[in-house]
Structure formats: C-alpha cells, structure tokens
C-alpha positions in Angstrom: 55.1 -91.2 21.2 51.7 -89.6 22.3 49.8 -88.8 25.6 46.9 -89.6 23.6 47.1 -93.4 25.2 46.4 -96.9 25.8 46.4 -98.5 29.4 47.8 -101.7 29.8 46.5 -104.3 32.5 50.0 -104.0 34.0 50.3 -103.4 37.8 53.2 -103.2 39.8 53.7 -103.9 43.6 56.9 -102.8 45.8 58.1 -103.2 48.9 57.8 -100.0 51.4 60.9 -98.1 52.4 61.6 -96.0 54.8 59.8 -93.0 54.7 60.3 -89.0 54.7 60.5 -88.3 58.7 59.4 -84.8 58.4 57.1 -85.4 56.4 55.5 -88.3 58.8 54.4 -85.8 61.0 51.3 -85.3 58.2 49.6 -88.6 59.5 48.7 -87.2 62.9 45.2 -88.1 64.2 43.6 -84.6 63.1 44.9 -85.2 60.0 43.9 -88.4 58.8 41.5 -89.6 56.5 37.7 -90.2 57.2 36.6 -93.3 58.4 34.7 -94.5 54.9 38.1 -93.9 53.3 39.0 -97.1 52.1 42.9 -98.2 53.2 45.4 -99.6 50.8 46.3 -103.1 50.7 48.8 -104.5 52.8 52.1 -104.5 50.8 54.1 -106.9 49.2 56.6 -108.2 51.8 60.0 -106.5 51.5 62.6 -107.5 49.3 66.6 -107.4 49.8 68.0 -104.5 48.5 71.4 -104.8 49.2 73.9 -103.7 46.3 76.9 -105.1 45.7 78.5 -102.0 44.5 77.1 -98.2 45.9 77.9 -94.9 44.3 77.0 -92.0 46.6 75.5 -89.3 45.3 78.3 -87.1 45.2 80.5 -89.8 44.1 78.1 -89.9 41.1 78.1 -86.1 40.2 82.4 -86.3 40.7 82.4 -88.7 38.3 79.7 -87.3 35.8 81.8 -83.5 36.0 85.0 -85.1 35.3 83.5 -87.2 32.2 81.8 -84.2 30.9 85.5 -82.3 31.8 87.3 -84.9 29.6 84.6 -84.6 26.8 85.3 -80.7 26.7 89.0 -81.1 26.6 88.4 -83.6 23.8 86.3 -81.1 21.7 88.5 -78.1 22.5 91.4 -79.8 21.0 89.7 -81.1 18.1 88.3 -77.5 17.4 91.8 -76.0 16.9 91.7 -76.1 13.3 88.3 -74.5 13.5 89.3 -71.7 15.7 92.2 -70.7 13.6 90.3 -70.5 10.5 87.4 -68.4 12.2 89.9 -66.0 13.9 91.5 -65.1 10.8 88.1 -63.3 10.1 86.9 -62.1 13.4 89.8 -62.3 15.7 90.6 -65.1 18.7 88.7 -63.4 21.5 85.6 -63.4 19.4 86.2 -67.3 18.2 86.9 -68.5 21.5 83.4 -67.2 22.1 81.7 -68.3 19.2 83.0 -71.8 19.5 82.6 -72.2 22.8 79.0 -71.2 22.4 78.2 -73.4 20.0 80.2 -76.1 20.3 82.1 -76.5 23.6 79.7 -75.5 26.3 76.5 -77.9 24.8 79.0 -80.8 24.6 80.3 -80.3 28.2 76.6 -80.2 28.9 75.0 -83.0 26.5 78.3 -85.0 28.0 77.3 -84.1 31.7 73.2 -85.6 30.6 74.8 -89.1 28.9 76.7 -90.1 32.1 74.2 -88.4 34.9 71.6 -90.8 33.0 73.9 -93.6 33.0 74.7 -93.2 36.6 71.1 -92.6 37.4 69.5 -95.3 39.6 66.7 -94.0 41.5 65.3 -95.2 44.7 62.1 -97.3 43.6 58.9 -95.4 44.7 56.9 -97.1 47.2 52.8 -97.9 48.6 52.8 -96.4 52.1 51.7 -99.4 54.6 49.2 -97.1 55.6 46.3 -94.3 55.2 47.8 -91.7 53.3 47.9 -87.8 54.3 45.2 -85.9 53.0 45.3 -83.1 50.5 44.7 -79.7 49.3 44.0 -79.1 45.2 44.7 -75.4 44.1 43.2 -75.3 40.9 43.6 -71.7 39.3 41.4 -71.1 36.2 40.9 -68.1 33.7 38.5 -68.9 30.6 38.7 -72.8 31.4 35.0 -73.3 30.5 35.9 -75.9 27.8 38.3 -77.8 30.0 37.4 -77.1 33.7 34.9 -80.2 34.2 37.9 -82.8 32.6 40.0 -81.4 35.2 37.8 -82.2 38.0 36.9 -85.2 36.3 40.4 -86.8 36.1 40.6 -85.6 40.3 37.5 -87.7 40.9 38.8 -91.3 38.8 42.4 -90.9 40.9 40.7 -92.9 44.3 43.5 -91.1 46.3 43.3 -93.6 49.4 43.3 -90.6 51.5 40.7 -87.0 52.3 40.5 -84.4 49.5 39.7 -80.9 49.5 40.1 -79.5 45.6 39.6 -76.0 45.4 39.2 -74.4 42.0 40.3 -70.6 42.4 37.9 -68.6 39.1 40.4 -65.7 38.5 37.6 -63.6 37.3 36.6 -65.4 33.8 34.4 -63.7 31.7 33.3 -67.0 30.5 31.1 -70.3 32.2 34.1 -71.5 34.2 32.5 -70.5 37.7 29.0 -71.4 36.6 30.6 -75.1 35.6 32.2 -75.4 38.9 29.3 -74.7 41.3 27.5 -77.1 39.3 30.2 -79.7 39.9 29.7 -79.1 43.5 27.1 -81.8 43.5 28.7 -84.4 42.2 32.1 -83.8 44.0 31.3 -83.1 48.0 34.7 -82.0 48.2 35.0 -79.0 45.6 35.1 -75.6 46.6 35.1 -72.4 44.8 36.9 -69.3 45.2 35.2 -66.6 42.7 37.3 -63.7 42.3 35.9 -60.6 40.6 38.2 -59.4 39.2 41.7 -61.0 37.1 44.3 -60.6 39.0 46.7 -63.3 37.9 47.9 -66.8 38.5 50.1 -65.9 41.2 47.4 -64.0 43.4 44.6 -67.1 42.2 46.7 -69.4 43.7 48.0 -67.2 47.2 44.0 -66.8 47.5 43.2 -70.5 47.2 46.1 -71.4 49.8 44.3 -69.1 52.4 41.6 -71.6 52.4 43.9 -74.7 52.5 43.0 -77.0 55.3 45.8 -80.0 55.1 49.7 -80.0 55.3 50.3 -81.0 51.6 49.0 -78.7 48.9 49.3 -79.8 45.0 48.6 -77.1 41.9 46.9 -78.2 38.9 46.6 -76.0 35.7 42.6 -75.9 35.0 43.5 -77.4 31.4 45.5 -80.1 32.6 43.9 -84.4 33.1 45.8 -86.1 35.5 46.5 -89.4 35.1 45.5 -92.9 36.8 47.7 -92.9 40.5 48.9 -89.6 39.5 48.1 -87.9 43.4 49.6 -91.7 45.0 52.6 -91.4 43.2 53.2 -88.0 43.6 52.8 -88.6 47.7 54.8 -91.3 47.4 57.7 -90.3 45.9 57.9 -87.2 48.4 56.9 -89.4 51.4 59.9 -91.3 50.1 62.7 -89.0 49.3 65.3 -87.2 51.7 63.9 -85.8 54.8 64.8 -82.2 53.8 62.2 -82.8 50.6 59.7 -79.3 50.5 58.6 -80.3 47.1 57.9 -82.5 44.2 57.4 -81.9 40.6 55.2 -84.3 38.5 56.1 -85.3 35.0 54.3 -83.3 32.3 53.1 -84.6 29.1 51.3 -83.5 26.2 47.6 -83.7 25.5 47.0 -81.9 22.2 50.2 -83.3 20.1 48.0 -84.7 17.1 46.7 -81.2 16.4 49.7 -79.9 14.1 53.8 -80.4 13.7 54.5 -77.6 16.6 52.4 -79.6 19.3 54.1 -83.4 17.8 57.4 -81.2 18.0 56.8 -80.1 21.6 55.6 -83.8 22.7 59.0 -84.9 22.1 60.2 -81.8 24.3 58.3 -83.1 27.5 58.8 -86.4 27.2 62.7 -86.0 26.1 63.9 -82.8 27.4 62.3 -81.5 30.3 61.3 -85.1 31.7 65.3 -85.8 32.0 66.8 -82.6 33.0 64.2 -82.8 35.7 65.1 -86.3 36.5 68.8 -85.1 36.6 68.2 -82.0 38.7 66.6 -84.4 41.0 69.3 -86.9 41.1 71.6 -84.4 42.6 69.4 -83.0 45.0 67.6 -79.6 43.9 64.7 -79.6 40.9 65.1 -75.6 39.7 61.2 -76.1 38.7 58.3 -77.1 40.0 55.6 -76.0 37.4 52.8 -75.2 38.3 51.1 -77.0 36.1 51.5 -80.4 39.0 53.4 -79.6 41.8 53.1 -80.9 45.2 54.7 -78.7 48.3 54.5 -79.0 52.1 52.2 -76.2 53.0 54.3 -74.8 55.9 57.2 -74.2 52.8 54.5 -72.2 50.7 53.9 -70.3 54.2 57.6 -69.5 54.9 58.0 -68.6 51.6 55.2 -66.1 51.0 53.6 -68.0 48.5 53.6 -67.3 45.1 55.4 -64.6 44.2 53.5 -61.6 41.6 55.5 -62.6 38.6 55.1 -64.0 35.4 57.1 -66.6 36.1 56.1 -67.8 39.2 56.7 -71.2 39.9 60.6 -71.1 39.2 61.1 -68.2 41.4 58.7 -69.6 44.5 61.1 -73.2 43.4 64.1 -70.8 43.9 62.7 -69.4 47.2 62.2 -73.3 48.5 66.0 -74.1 47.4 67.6 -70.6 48.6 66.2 -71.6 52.2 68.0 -75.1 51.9 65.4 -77.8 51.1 65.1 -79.8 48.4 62.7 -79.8 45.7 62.4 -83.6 43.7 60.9 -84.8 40.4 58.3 -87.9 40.2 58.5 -89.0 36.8 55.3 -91.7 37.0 53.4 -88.7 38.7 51.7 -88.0 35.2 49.3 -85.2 34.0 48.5 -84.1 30.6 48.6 -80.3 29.3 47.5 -78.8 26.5 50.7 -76.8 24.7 50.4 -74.1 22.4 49.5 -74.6 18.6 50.8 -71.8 16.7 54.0 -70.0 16.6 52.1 -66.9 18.5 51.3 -68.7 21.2 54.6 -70.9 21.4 57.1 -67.8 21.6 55.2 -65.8 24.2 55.0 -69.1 26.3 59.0 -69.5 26.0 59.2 -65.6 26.1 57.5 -66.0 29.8 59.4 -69.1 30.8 62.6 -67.0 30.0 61.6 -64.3 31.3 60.9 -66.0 35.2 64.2 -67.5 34.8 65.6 -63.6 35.2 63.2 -63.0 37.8 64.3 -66.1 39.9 68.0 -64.7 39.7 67.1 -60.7 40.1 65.0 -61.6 43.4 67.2 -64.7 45.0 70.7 -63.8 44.1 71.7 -65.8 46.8 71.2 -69.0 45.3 73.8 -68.8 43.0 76.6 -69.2 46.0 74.6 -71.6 48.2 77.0 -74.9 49.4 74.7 -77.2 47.4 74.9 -79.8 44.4 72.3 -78.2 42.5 74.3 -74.8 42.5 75.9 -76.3 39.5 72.3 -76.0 37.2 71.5 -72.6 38.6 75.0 -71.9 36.7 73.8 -73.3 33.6 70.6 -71.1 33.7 73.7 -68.3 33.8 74.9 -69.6 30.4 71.7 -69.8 28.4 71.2 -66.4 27.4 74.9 -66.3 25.8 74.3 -69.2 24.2 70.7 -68.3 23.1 72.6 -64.9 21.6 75.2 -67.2 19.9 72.8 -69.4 18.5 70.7 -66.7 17.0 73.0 -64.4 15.9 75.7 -66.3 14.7 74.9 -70.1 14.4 71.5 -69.8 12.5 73.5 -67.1 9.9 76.2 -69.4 9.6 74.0 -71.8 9.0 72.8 -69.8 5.9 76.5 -69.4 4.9 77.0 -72.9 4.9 74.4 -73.5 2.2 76.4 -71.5 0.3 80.1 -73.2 0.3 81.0 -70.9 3.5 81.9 -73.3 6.2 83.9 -70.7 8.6 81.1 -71.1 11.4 79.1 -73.8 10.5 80.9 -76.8 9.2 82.1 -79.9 9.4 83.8 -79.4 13.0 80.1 -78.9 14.3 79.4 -82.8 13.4 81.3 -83.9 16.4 78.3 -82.7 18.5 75.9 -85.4 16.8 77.0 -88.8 18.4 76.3 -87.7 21.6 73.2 -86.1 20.5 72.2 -89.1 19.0 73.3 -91.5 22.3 71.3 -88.9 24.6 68.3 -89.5 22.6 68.6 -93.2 22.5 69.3 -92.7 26.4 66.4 -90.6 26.8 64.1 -93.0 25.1 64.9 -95.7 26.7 64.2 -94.6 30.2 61.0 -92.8 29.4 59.5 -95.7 27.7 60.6 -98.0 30.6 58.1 -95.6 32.9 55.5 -95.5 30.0 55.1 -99.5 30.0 55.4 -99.3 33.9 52.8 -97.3 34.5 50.3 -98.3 30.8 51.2 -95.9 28.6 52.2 -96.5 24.7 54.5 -94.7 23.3 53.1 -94.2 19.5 54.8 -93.6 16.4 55.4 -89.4 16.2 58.8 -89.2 13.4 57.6 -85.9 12.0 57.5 -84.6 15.5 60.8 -86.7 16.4 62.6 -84.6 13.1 61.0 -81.1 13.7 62.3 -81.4 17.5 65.6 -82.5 16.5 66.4 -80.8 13.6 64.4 -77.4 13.5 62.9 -77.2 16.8 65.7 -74.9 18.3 65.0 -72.8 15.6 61.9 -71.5 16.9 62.9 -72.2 20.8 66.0 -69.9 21.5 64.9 -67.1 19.4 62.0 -67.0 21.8 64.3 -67.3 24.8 66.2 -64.6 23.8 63.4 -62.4 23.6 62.5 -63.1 26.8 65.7 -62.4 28.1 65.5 -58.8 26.8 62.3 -58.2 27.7 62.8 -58.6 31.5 65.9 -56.9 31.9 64.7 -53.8 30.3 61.7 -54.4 31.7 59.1 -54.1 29.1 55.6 -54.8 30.1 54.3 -57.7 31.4 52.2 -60.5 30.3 51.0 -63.7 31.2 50.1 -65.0 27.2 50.0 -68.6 27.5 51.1 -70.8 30.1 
C-alpha cells in the first residue's frame, strides 16, 4: 500500500441528495463564484434509494455496544484461569487490572471496530447540481522552502468549480518560504501572503490567516502536505451532504514519504488502517474527536464562536473538542485525500506522538464538559479516558512480560493473550477491504508494503505507546512545551 500512486481512468458519477440546509446559506449571491468559473456538469439523473431493511444510527451503535459487551463477557470468562495464576503472584486487585488492560478492554474495543465497520453504510457523497461555495486556504508554514511551491501546486491542479482565496500564513521562517510564496503570486492571482516576523506558532499562524478570510468555509493545509485530484470537491461535498448540525469535516490523511525507511512503511499502514477507520467510525456515530490540521474544512462562523485556534500544542483536537462541546458535529471524508510527509527517525516519531498525546490532555483539562454531553460520540471521548492506563499497562507490564515470556515465564504474557488475534486479524482484513474499495474509487493503487504491514502489526506499538505515555506525563506536570514535528 503506498501514496506514492497510480491514477486510474476511472470516474464515477452519483445522483445528488439532499443537501446540508445550514450550510446552503453559503451560496448566496455575494458569495458565489465569478462569472468565468466554469459550472459542473449537470448530474446523473437520480437513482432509487429505497432500502429494504434500515438501521438507524442509534440502532447501529445499540447493536455494535452489545456485540462488543458479549465479546468482553466472552474474554473475561475465558481469562479465569489466567487471572488466578497471575494473582497468586501479585494479588486480584492488581490482576483484574493487568488483565483488563491488556486483554479485556482492547477486545471490547477491537470488538466495538469489527461490528461498527460491519454495520457501516455511509451515505454516498454527492456532485452539488450547482456552483459550489467558495473558499478560504489557511496554509501555515515554518521552514517549508523545500515543499511550499508542491503545496500550492497541488491547490492549483484541483479545478475547484468554485472562487479561491489560499492564504499561506510564513510563521517567521528563517528560510526562502516567503521569498517562494511572493513569487508564486504571479502564477496564482489568488495567493496571498501573511509574513509574520516573528515564530509564534501554528495556532497564532493560523488565528492570523483567519482574520483575513473572506468566504464562509475555511480549509487548513499543512505547508508540506499535496492534496489530491477532487480533494477540495469532495471535501465540500461530503459536508454539504451530511447532517445539518455538521461544523466540520476531516479529510483522509495519507502518507507521502513511506518508501524512505521501515518507520515511514510502518506508519503508512497506520493512516490508511488506523486512523482512516476510527475516523470513519467516529463519524458514523456522529462526532469526529479530530480534525487535523493537516486537511480540515470548518464553517468559518464555528472557528469565530470558538475563538479559533486555541495556543496549544495540540491544537486541532482541542479547537475539534470546542466545535463538539457546543453541540455540532464534526464528520470525516474518507475520498477527501492529501498526502503528508511523517517522520523518519525514532526522534522525530516520539516527539510527534509525545504532542498528539499531549493535546489529547489539553482537550480534556480545557473542555471538561464534553465528557457528560448527551451525545453518541461521548462514548470515544471515554476511550481517550482509558488510553493512558492502558499505555501504562502496556509499557510497564506487557512489554516486560513479554521478555519473561522468552524465557519459559508465561504469568503475563501467554497463551491466554492469543485470543486477542482473530479479531485482530478480521479487523485488518475489514480494514483493508474498505480502504482499497475508496483507493480504486477514487485511482489510487494500493502497492505491495509487507515489511511495513509486519513492523505495524507486530512491533509498531512498541515504539507508539511508549511515546504516548510520555506525553501523558509531560502535560500533566507540565514540562515545557514544544511543537517538534507535526
């Protein structure tokens, strides 16, 4: 599996739908596109979509918490031999924890992903039957001179039916990444530049860029990242589509740089397995807990009532948090596609999951509320809860009992722990399966990457929750703050 792609002369057409209401209002007269803007082409004529059988959406998540339910119940009774032998050396209370951790709680969870993708059958995206809204870029860059002019680049070979205004925000680069942009300027009539001094951070790049936005809909792009063919029509699309109450949508990020070395294969796997689904999950039942910043697209009156992006490190999860605490909903477009580059050395990789972690704690220390809103995607915020026990379990007791193991002690790792791997495996199949179905929609290949398939299954979390854990500790004692990598 690789970003680094082929396009296939595959096109698909569907029928329109009806559309976000609230978000209609963007196609009023002072809004629209310029004349020489060419419109779309009338759409194919609508089809029946009429089902014979209709799950609501909370019908779905009742049945997908009771599978998971039964699957724990399952596991817990099966572990009783295990918990017996690893009490006699460290007492029930403690065993009950440790199995739980490693055992109970992921199963509950990997059982909650097989049946949530199962159940899964999202509403098809649609071509609006007209002009489409126009748009505001916020691109934020520090020392992007290498990759600034791809950026704008992939911007310019979208031919979004609809006005542009991309606004690169220089965060104070000591490098040629302002001196590249103003010479874009005369290629691309609708860049502007923001030059800032003097660094101040993402966050602030990216609050001063929205001060200059002139259209209803505003989209982030990492200064590093290529966006995709259709990437801005899909991403409109899918939020023009989706529940009324929709604030903002996350696009689907993949990996640019995964030939360099086994970490960047490794982490391919993790976008286009991982965080692709949970994403896609989170979105099913109504509340996306982030949209990166990487390629996000928000109504601009959201940002406003918000207060924009908040100064953090972690930035994006806790402005996500902000949107969701105030009661809209935040979706995922999985054929909205833009490539990244991800770190390349085990530096750079832990002080990117350090940060990640880190805004996770930020998100609950400044919007505590969210964790008793009335809401479907409460239930993920609650997961977030878990992770750092089971990122402490993980580290300080699975990976030494892993150790133990090689060595004839099976009290913590052992053959009980095998019961997790079916439904590993059938969560990988189901994984695959539905991100290669959007890959050969939308002309991508998915390329041969087994060393990077192994290292992400079978050492990857070696390296990944160690770093989480780090970041856990860092932010609530507070240690000083760094953005590292993105």
């Amino acid at each position: 599996m690789n970003t680094a792609v082929e396009e296939k002369s595959k096109e698909t057409s569907l029928p329109p739908l009806a559309y976000n209401a609230e978000a209609l209002e963007l196609l009023a007269p002072q809004e629209l596109p310029q004349p020489e803007v060419k419109p779309l082409e009338k759409p194919a004529a609508p089809v029946a979509t009429s089902r014979k059988f209709y799950l609501s959406v909370r019908t779905k998540f009742a049945i997908t918490v009771a599978f998971s339910v039964l699957w724990a119940a399952l596991s817990v009774y099966l572990s009783l031999p295990w918990t017996r032998d690893l009490a006699a050396y460290i007492g029930y209370p403690l065993a009950y924890t440790v199995i739980a951790g490693i055992a109970i709680i992921p199963g509950f969870m990997n059982a909650f992903m097989v049946a949530a993708l199962v159940l899964d059958r999202r509403p098809p995206r649609a071509p609006l039957p007209s002009l489409y809204p126009p748009l505001s870029i916020l691109i934020a860059a520090y020392k992007e001179e290498e990759s600034i002019l791809g950026t704008l680049e992939s911007v310019a070979k979208q031919g979004y039916p609809g006005r542009l205004q991309v606004i690169v925000i220089n965060d104070g680069s000591p490098d040629r990444t302002a001196e590249l942009v103003r010479g874009a300027q005369a290629d691309y009539p609708w860049l502007e530049l923001v030059d800032l001094e003097k660094n101040a951070g993402k966050a602030n790049a990216l609050n001063q860029g929205l001060k200059q936005a002139r259209h209803s809909l505003v989209l982030t792009v990492d200064g590093d990242s290529y966006l995709y063919k259709d990437a801005l029509k899909n991403i409109v699309e899918r939020y023009l589509n989706d529940p009324p109450h929709t604030a903002a949508v996350a696009g689907c990020i993949l990996v640019r740089n995964s030939r360099l070395n086994w970490l960047a294969k490794a982490q391919e796997w993790d976008y286009f397995h991982g965080i692709a689904c949970i994403k896609r999950i989170q979105s099913l039942f109504q509340g996306t807990l982030v949209a990166q910043g990487a390629f996000s697209l928000y109504r601009k009156s959201v940002l406003e009532e918000a207060g924009g992006w908040p100064e953090c490190v972690g930035e994006d999860i806790v402005l996500t948090w902000a949107i969701l605490k105030k009661g809209h909903r935040v979706g995922f477009c999985e054929d909205a596609c833009a490539f990244t580059n991800v770190p390349t050395t085990l530096t750079q990789f832990i002080r990117q999951r350090q940060r990640w972690s880190r805004g996770m704690i930020e998100a609950f220390k400044q919007h505590p509320q969210i964790l008793v809103a009335p809401r479907l995607s409460t239930f993920f915020v609650y997961w977030n809860v878990l992770f750092p026990m089971l990122d402490l379990i993980f580290t300080i007791v699975f990976l030494p009992g892993l150790v133990a193991a090689l060595f004839g002690y099976y009290f913590i790792a052992g053959p009980m722990t095998l019961v997790l791997l079916p439904l590993a495996g059938l969560i990988n199949i189901l994984m695959f399966s539905i991100g290669r179905k959007m890959f050969d929609a939308n002309g991508l290949t998915v390329r041969r990457n087994i060393a990077g398939f192994l290292t992400y299954t079978l050492a990857y979390s070696v390296f990944l929750q160690p770093a989480c854990l780090l970041g856990y500790v860092s932010e609530l004692l507070e240690l000083k703050k760094s953005w590292g990598t993105k």
